[in-house]
C-alpha positions in Angstrom: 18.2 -13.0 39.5 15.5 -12.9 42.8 12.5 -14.7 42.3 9.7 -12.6 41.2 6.6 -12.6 43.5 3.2 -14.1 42.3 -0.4 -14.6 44.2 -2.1 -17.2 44.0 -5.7 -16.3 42.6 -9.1 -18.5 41.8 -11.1 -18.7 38.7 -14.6 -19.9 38.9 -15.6 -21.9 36.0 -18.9 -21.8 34.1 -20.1 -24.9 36.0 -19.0 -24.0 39.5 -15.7 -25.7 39.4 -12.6 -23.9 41.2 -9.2 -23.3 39.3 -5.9 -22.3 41.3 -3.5 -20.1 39.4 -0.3 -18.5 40.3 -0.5 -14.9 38.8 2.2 -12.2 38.3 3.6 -9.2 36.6 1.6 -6.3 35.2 -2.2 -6.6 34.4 -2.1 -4.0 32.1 0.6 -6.1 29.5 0.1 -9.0 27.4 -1.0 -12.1 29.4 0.5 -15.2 28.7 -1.8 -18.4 30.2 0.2 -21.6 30.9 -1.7 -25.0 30.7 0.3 -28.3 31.8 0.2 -31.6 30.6 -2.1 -34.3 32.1 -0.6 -35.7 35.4 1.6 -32.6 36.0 0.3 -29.2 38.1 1.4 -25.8 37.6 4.7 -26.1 39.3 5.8 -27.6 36.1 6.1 -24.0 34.6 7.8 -22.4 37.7 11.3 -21.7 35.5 8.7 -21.1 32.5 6.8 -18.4 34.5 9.8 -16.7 36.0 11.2 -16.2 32.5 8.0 -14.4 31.2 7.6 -12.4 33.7 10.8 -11.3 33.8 10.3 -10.2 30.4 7.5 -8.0 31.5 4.3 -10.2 30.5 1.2 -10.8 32.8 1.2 -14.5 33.4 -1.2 -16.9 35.0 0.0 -20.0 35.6 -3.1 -22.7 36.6 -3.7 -26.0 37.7 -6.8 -28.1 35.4 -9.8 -29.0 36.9 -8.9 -32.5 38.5 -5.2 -31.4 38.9 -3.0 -30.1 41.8 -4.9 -27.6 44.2 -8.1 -26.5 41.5 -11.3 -28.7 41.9 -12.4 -31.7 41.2 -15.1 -31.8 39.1 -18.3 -33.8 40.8 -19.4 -34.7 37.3 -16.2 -36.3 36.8 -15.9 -33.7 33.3 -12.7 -33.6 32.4 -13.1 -34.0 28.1 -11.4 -31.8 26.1 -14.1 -29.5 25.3 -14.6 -28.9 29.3 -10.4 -28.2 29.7 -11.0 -25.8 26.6 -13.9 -23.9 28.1 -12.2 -23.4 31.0 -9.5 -21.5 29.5 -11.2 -19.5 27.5 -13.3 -18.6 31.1 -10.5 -17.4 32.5 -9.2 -15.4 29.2 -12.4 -13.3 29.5 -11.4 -12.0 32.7 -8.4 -10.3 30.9 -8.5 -6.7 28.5 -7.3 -8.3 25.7 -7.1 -11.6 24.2 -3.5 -13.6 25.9 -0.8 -16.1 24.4 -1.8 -19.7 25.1 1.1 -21.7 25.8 -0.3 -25.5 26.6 1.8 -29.1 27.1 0.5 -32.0 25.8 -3.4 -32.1 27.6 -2.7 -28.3 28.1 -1.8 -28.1 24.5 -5.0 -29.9 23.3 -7.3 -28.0 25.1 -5.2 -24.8 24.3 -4.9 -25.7 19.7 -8.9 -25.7 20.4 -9.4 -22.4 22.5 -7.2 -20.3 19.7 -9.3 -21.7 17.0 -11.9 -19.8 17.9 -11.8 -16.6 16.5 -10.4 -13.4 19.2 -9.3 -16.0 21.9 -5.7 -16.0 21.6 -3.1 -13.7 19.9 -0.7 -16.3 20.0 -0.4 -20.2 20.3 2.4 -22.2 21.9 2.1 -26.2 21.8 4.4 -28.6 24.0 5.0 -32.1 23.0 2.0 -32.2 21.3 0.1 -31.9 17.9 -3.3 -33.5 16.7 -2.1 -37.1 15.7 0.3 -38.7 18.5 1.9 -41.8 18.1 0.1 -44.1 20.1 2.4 -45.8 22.0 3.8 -42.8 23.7 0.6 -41.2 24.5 -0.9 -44.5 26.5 2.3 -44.4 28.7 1.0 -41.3 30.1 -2.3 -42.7 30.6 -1.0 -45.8 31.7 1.3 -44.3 34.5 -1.7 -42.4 35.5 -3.9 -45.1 36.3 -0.8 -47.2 37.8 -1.2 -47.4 41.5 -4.3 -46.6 42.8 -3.3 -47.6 46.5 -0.9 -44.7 46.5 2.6 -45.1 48.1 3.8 -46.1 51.5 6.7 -43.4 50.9 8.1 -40.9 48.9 11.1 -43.1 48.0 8.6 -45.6 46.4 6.7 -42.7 44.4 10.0 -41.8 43.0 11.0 -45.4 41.9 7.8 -45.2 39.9 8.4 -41.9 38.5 12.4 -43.3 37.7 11.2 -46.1 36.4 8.3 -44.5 33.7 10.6 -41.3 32.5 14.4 -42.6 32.8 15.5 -40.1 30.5 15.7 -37.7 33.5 18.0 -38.1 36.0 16.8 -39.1 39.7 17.1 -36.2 41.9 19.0 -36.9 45.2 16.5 -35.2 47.0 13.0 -36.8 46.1 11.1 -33.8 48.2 10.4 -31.9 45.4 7.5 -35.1 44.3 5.2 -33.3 47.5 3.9 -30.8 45.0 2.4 -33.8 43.2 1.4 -35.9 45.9 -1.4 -35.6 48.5 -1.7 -37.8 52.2 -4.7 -39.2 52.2 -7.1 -40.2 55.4 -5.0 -44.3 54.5 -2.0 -42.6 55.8 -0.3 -43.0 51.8 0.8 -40.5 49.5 -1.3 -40.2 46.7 -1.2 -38.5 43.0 -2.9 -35.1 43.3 -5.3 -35.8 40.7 -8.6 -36.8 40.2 -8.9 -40.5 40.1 -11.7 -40.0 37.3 -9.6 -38.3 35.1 -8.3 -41.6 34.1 -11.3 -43.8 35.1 -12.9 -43.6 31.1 -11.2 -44.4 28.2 -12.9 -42.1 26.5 -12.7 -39.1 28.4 -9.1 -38.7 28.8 -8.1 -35.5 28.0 -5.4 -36.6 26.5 -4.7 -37.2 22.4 -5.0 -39.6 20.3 -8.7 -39.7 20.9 -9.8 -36.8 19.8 -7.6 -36.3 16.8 -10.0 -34.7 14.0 -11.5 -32.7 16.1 -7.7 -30.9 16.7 -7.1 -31.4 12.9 -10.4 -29.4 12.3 -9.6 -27.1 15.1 -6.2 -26.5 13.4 -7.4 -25.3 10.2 -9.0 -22.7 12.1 -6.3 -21.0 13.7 -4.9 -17.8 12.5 -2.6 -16.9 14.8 1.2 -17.0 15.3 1.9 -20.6 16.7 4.8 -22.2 17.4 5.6 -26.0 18.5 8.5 -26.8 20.8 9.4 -30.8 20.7 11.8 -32.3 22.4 13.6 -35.0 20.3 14.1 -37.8 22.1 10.3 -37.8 22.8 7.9 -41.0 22.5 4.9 -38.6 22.0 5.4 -36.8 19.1 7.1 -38.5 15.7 8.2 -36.4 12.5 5.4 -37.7 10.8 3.1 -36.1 12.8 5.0 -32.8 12.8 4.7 -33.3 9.3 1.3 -34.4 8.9 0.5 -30.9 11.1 2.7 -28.4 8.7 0.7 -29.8 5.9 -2.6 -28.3 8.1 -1.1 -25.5 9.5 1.6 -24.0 6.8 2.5 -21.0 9.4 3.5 -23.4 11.9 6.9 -23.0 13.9 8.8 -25.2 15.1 11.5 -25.7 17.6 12.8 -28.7 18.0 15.0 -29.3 21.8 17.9 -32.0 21.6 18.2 -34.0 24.5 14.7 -33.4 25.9 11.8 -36.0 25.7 7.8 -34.8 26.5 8.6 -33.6 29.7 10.5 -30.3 27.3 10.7 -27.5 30.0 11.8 -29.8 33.1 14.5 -31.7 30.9 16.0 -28.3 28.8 14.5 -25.8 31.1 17.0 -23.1 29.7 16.4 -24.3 26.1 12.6 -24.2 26.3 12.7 -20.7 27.5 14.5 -19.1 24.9 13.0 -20.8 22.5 9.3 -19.6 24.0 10.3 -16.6 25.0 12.1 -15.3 21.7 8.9 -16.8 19.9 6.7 -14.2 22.1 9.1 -11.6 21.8 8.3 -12.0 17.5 4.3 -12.2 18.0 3.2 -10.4 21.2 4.0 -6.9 21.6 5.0 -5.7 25.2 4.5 -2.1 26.3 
């Protein structure tokens, strides 16, 4: 199948800050807004976005505030609440209310956007629910703040990235890490996000810190949502799949063998049909 072509577009958030999307397919049918994970940029959903638009959605794909090619933000605001308002920014600019399909800090920000009431028509969580087990979650902070001298070469970026997620098989070909990396006026290769993003314990948009506030977000939610897990994940535990159910009775749940948080990279093929027949159920086409 050819690739389908997408443009790359900017949002303008409510506080000045510039967000880079890739946007395809037909404006006029449901939109479907992906959100990655903290650390990660859009190209994470590049599979993912092919596969919906293929199936004849309107998708815009967008890098946070902080991350990949969008803005950093001069406050250094990058709390949930900011991530969530910056979503439902960029859903205002569409006719009718989209599917929100969000990984881990993507996820967060996206469980709080459909709570509020004509945001979202449907909800699609990655890796991610209100209570994370601990451990798992402060690798991904931890990796972030790891190395803030960058790397003298893209080998030694990809021994870090080996060495953190070892599930995944290192690629012959490390090139592909240049999406996530930016040269810097040192002459080393940097991560492509904000520094900041990592700099407060406390604003990390990233769970377990903000764990009632999902829980009461959760109880709001009335639309169609579905959570996609991967099973050998660190992240996510059956208690808190569990404890979630128990919020959110509806909730559906797909559960990926041989994938850990990183769902859609490590059963690309998997995650799509699982998303896609889940959108197929809950968001009418024309």
């Amino acid at each position: 199948m050819s690739k389908i072509r997408t443009a790359l577009r900017r949002f303008v958030a409510d506080d000045g800050v510039v967000l880079c999307a890739d946007v395809g397919g037909d404006p006029a049918a449901p939109a479907v807004i992906l959100s990655h994970g903290g650390g990660q940029t859009r190209h994470s959903w590049g599979a993912a976005m092919q596969r919906l638009l293929a199936d004849g959605y309107h998708v815009i794909n967008v890098d946070a505030r902080g991350h990949g090619d969008s803005d950093w933000s001069p406050k250094g605001d990058y709390g949930i609440d900011r991530m969530c308002a910056d979503l439902r920014g960029i859903a205002t600019t569409l006719p009718a209310p989209p599917a929100l399909v969000g990984a881990s800090m993507g996820g967060a920000a996206s469980l709080l956007a459909a709570s509020e009431a004509g945001s979202a028509r449907a909800l699609v969580l990655v890796d991610v629910v209100p209570r994370l087990n601990r451990e798992g979650a402060e690798r991904i902070v931890e990796f972030m703040r790891a190395r803030p001298d960058g790397f003298a070469s893209l080998e030694e970026a990809a021994d870090v990235v080996a060495a953190y997620y070892p599930q995944r098989r290192r690629p012959r070909d490390p090139t592909g890490l240049l999406k996530n990396l930016r040269l810097r006026g040192d002459g080393r290769l940097h991560w492509h996000w904000d520094p900041a993003l990592v700099a407060d314990p406390d604003g990390v948009s990233e769970p377990p810190r903000f764990t009632e506030k999902l829980y009461t977000a959760a109880a709001r939610i009335r639309v169609p949502t579905l959570l996609v897990r991967g099973l050998e994940s660190d992240v996510v535990t059956d208690y808190g799949v569990a404890e979630f159910r128990a919020c959110l009775p509806a909730l559906e749940v797909c559960d990926v063998a041989a994938a850990g948080h990183m769902v859609a990279g490590d059963r690309n093929d998997a995650f799509n049909d699982g998303v896609a027949g889940f959108l197929r159920r809950h968001l009418q086409r024309t």
